[in-house]
C-alpha positions as CSV (number, residue, x, y, z in Angstrom):
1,X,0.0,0.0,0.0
2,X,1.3,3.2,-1.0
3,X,2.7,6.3,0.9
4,X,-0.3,8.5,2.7
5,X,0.9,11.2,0.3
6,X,-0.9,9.7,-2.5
7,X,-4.3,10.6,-0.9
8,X,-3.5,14.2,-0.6
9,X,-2.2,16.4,-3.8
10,X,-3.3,20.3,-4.2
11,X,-4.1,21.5,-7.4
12,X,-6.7,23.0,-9.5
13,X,-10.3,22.0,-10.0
14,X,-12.2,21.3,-10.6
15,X,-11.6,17.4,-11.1
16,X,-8.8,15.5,-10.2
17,X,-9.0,13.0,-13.0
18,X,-9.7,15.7,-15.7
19,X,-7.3,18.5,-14.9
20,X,-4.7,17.6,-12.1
21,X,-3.9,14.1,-13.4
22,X,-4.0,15.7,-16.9
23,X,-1.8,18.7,-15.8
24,X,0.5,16.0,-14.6
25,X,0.8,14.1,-17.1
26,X,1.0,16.6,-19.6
27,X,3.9,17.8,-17.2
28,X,5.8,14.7,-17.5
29,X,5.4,14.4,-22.0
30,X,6.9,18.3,-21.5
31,X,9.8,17.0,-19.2
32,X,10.5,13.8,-21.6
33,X,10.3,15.7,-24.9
34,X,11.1,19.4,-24.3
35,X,12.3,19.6,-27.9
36,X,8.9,18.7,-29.8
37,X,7.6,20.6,-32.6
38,X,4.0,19.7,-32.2
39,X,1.9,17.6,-29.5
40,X,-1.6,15.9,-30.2
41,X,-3.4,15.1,-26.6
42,X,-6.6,12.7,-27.3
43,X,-8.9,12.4,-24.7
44,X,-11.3,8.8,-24.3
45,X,-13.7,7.8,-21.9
46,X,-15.1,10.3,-19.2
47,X,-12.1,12.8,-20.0
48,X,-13.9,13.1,-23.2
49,X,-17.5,13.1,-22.4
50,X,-17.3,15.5,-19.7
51,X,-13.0,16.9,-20.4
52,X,-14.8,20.4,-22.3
53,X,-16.9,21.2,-18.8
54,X,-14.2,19.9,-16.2
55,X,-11.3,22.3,-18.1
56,X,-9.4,19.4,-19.1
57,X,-8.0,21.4,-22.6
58,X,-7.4,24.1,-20.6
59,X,-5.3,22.2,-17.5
60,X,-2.9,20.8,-20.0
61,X,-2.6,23.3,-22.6
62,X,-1.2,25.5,-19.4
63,X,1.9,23.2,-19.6
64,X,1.6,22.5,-23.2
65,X,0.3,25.8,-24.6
66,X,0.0,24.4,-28.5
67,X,-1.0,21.2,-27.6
68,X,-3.8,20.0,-30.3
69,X,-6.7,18.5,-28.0
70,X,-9.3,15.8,-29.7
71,X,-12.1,14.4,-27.8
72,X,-12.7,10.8,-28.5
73,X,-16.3,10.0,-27.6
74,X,-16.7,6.7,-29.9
75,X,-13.6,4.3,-28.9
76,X,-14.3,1.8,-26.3
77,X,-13.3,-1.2,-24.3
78,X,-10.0,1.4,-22.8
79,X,-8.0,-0.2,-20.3
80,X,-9.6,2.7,-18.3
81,X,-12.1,5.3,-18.7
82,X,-9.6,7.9,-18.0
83,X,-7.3,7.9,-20.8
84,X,-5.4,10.2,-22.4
85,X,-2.9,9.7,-25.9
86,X,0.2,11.8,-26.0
87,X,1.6,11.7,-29.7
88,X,4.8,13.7,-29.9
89,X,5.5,14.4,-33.1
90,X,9.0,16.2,-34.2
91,X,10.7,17.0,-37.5
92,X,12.8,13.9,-39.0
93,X,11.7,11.1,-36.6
94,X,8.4,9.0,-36.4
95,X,6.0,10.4,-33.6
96,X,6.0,8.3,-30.1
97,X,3.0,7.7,-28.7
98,X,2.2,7.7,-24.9
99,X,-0.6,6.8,-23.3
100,X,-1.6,7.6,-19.6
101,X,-4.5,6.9,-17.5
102,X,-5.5,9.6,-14.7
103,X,-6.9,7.1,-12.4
104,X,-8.3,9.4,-9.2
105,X,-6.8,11.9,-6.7
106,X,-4.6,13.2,-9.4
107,X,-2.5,10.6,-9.7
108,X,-1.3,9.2,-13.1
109,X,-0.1,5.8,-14.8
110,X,1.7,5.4,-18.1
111,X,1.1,2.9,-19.9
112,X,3.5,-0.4,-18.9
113,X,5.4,1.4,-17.0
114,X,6.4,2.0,-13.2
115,X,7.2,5.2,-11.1
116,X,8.2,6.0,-7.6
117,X,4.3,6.2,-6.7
118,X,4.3,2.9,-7.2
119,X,6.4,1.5,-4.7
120,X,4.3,0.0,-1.4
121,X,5.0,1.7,2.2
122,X,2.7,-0.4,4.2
123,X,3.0,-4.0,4.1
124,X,-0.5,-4.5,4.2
125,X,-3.6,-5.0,1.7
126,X,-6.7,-4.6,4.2
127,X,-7.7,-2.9,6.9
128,X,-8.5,-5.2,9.0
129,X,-4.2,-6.8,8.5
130,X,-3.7,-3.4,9.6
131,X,-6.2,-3.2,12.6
132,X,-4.2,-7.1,14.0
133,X,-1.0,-5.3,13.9
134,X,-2.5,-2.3,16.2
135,X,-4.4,-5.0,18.8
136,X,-0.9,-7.2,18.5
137,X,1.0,-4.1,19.7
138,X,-1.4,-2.1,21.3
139,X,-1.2,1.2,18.6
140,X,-3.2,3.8,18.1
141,X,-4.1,4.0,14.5
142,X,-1.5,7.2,14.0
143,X,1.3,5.2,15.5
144,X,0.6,2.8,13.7
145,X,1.2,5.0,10.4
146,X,4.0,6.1,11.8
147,X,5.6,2.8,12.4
148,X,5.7,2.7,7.9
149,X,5.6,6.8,7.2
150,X,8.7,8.4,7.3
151,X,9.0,11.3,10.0
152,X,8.6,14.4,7.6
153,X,4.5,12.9,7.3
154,X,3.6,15.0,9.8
155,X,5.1,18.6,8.2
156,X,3.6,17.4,4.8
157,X,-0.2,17.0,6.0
158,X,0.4,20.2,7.7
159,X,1.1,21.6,4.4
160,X,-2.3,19.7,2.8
161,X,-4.0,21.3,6.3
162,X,-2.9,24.3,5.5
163,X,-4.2,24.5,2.1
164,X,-7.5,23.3,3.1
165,X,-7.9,26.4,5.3
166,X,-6.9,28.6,3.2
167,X,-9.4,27.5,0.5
168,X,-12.5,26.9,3.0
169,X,-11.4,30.9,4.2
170,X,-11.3,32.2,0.5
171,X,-14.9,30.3,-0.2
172,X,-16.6,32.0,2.2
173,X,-15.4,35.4,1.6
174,X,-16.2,35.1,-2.3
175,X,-19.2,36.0,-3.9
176,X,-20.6,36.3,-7.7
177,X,-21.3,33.8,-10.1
178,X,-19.5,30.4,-10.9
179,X,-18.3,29.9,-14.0
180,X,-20.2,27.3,-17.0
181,X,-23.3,27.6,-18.6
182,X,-25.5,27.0,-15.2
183,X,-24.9,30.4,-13.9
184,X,-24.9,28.9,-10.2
185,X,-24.7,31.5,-7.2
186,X,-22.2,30.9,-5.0
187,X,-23.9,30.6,-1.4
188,X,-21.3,29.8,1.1
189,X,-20.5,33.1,2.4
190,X,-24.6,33.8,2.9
191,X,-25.0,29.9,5.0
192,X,-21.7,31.8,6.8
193,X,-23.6,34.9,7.1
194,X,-27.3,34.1,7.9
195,X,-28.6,33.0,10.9
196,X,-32.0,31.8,12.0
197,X,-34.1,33.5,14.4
198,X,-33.3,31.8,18.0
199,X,-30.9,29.5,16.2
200,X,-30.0,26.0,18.4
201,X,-26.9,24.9,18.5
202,X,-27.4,21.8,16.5
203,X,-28.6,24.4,13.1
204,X,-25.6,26.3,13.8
205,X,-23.4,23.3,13.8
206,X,-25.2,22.1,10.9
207,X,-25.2,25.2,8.9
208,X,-21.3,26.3,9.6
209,X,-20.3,22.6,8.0
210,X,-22.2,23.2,5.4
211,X,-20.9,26.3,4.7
212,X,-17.8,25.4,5.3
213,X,-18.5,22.5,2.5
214,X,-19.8,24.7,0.2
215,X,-17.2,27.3,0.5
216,X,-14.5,24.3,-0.6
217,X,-16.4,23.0,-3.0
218,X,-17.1,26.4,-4.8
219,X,-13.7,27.2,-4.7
220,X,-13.0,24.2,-6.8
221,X,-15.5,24.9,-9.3
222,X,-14.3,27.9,-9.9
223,X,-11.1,26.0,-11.0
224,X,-8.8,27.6,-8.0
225,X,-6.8,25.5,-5.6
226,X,-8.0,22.4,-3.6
227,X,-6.5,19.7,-2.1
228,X,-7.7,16.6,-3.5
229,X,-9.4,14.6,-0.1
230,X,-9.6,12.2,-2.1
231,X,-10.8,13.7,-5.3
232,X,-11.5,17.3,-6.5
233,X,-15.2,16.7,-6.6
234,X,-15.2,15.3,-3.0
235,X,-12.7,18.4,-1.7
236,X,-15.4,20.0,0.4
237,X,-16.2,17.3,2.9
238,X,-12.9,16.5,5.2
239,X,-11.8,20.3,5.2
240,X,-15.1,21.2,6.5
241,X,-16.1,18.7,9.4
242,X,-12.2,19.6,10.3
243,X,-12.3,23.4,10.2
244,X,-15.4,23.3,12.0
245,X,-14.0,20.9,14.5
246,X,-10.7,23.3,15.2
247,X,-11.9,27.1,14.7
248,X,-15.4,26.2,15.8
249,X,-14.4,23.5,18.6
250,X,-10.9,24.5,19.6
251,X,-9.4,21.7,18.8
252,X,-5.7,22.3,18.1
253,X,-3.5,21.7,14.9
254,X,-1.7,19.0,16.1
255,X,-4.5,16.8,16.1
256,X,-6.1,17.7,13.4
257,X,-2.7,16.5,11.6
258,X,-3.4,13.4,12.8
259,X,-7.0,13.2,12.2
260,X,-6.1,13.7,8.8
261,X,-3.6,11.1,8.4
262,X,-6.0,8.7,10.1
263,X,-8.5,9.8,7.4
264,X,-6.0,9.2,4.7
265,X,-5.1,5.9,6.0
266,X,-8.8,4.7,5.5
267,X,-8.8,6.6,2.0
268,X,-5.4,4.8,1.2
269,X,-7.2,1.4,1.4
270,X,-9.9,2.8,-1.0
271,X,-8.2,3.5,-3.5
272,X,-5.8,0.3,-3.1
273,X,-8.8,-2.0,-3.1
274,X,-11.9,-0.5,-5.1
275,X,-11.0,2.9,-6.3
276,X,-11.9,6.8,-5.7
277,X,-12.6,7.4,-9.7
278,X,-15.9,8.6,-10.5
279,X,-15.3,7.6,-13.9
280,X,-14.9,4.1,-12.7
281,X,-17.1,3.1,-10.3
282,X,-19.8,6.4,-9.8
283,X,-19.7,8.9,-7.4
284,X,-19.7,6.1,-4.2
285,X,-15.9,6.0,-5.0
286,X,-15.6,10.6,-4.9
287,X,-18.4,11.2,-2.3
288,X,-18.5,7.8,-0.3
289,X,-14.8,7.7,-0.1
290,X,-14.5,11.3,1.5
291,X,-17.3,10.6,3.9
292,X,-16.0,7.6,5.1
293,X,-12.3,9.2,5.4
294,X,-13.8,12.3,7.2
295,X,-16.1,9.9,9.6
296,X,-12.6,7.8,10.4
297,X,-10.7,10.7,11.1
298,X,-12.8,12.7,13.1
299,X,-13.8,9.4,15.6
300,X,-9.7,9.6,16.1
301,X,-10.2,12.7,16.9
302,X,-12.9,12.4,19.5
303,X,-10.9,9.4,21.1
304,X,-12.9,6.4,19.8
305,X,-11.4,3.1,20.0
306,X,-9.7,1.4,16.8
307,X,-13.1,-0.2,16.4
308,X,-15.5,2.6,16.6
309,X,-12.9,4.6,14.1
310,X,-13.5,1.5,11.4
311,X,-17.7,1.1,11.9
312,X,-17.7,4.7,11.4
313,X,-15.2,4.4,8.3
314,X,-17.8,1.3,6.9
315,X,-21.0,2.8,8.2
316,X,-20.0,6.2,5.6
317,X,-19.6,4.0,2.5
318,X,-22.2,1.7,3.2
319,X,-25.0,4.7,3.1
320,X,-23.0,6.2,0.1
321,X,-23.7,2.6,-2.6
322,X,-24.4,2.9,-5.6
323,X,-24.2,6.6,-5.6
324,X,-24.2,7.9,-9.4
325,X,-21.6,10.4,-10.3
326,X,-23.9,12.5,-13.0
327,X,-22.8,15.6,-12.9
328,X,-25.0,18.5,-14.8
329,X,-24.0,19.7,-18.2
330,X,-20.9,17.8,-17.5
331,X,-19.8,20.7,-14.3
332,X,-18.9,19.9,-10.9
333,X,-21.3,21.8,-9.5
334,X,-24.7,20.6,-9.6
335,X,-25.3,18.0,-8.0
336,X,-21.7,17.7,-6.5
337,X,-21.3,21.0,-4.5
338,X,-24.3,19.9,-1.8
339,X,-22.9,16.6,-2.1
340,X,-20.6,17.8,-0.1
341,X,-22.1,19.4,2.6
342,X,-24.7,16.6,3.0
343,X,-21.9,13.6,2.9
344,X,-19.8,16.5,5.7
345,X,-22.9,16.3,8.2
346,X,-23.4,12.3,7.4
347,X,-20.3,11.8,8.5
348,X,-20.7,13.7,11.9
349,X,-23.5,11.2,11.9
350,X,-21.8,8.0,11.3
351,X,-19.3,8.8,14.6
352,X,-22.0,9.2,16.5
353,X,-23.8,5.8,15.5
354,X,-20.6,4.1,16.1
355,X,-19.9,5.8,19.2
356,X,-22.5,3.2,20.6
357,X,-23.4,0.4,18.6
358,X,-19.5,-0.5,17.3
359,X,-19.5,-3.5,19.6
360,X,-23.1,-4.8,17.3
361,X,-21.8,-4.6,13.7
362,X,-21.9,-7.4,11.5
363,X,-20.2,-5.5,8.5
364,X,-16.1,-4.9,8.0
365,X,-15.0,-2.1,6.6
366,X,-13.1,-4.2,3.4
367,X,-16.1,-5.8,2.8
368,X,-18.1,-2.5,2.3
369,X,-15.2,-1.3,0.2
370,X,-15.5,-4.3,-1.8
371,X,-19.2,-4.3,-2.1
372,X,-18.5,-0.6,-3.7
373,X,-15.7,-1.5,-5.9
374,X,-18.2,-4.4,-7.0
375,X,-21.3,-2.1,-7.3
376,X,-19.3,0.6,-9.4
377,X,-18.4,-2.2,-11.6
378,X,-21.7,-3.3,-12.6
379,X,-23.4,0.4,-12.8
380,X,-23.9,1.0,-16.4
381,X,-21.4,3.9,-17.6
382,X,-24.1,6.4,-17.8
383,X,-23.6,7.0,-14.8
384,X,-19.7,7.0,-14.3
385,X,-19.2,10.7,-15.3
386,X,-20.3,10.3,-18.7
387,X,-23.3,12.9,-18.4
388,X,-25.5,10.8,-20.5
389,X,-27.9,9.6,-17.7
390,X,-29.5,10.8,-14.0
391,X,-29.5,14.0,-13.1
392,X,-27.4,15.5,-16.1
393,X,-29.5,13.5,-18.9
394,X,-32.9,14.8,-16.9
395,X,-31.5,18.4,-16.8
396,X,-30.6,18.8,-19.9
397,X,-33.6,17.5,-22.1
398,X,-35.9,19.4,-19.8
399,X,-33.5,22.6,-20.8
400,X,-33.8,21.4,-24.6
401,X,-38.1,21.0,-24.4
């Protein structure tokens, strides 16, 4: 299992798989041929169906300012439905052809090939290997991390914290219009703002999260800087259960650190064993994933026991199946912004279930993440980020009637 790192990456929305893994990789063709006289980038799968919406062109024409972008809607059966075909071409030698898949959080793989990402960090390939070690040796889930993670882990995710702040703080200060044909209002700063007559305590709570959510996730739509947790699309939910939970609760940096590596422990099995791709298995694998990281890490932070911290973890994805990632007119915006405040406030819920009925489950936390991997499998690729079915295919021929 890979370095914690992986989870984590900042860049700019507002998708991971369509313009951070593309801005890599297009990074990576510049670095290997900085002497080409003309690149051709074609885009399959979801980077094509949805690529013109998410700002794909644009994320790696910034590297590769010439770069000649084709969308390729008709090819099929790709090794995956993030794939992107690099043809270099320069004068007196045949043009090379590379071909890289952005499969989720940013992260890329070319074709056939291996990279530093690639080597394993943790010994492990389940959670619950993992949780036997910590009963074995009586650890804590975070010393358990850093038993594998080297020591400069902890300056890293205070980096990726850092960044989250910053863009929840610049959300809710924004106003105006988001950009794409929907026109959406941005709303994070007036949930920040208003406040209901006699408000409780538990509307405040619920309306500061959201807001908090919102202001992320509006910040990434507007194609500014996000840290993927675990996706792009998904960036609202951990940064605002835990900016809530520190400039709301007072509880300090230091544990928020490791409330996030906890969380990106859990999303570190994800990704090893289904996948955090909306293109690949719906938005179970964006949403689910980022609800059940953000539930883990914030029953560390509370205190809970190893195995209150996993039902809360499985309890997240198990209410998040067979979620569709349909995304409107092919934006992340409608219906992923409220996603994220609703899977931020389901996760609050989740700890508290587990808090008191851990000792009851029947369910593991792999197996959920297998069911999902399974059920992302089998959901027809209309709604994998395609924009051809749901939400988006409802939306758009009631716009067209």
């Amino acid at each position: 299992m890979k370095s914690l790192r992986s989870v984590y990456k900042v860049g700019h929305g507002p998708s991971s798989s369509h313009t951070v893994g593309p801005y890599n990789a297009a990074l990576l063709i510049k670095e290997r041929y900085p002497d080409y006289d003309r690149i051709e980038v074609t885009l399959y799968g979801s980077l094509a169906y949805t690529g013109e919406g998410h700002g794909t062109g644009k994320a790696i024409c910034s590297v590769i300012p010439d770069a000649e972008i084709l969308f390729d809607t008709s090819t099929s059966d790709l090794p995956f439905p993030n794939t992107m075909q690099f043809r270099i071409f320069r004068e007196g030698s045949e043009p090379v052809s590379v071909r890289i898949f952005s499969v989720g959080g940013g992260s890329i793989k070319v074709e056939n090939e291996s990279s530093q990402d690639d080597l394993d960090v943790y010994p492990h390939s389940s959670f619950a290997e993992m949780l036997d070690e910590c009963s074995r040796d009586s650890l804590t889930l975070m010393e358990f991390i850093m038993r594998y993670e080297d020591a400069s882990l902890r300056d890293y995710l205070r980096e990726i914290w850092h960044a989250m702040e910053a863009c929840v703080e610049r959300g809710l200060e924004t106003e105006g219009i988001l950009p794409g044909e929907l026109h959406l209002t941005r709303k994070a700063r007036l949930l920040y703002t208003k406040r209901c007559y006699n408000e409780s305590s538990d509307v405040t709570m619920s309306r500061l999260i959201a807001a908090y959510a919102y202001a992320a996730s509006e910040e990434n739509a507007s194609e500014n800087i996000v840290v993927t947790a675990p996706t792009c699309g998904s960036c609202g939910v951990i940064p605002a259960l835990f900016y809530y939970m520190t400039h709301d609760r007072g509880f300090p940096e230091e544990e928020i650190i490791d409330a996030l590596a906890v969380a990106g422990l859990i999303g570190n099995v994800i990704r090893t064993n289904a996948s955090i791709s909306g293109a690949e298995c719906g938005c179970q694998a964006e949403i689910g994933s980022a609800c059940s990281m953000a539930a883990g890490g914030l029953a560390y932070l509370y205190g809970l026991s190893n195995a209150q911290i996993e039902y809360a973890a499985e309890i997240a994805m198990e209410h998040h199946l067979g979620l569709t990632c349909d995304p409107v007119c092919g934006l992340v915006q409608i219906p992923c912004i409220e996603r994220n405040a609703v899977a931020a406030m389901r996760a609050m819920s989740a700890v508290n279930i587990s808090r008191f009925l851990a000792e009851t489950r029947k369910i593991s936390f792999d197996d959920i993440v297998a069911t999902m991997y399974q059920t992302g499998k089998d959901m027809d690729e209309r709604y994998r980020e395609t924009s051809h079915g749901g939400l988006a295919a409802l939306y758009t021929s009631r716009q067209s009637s």
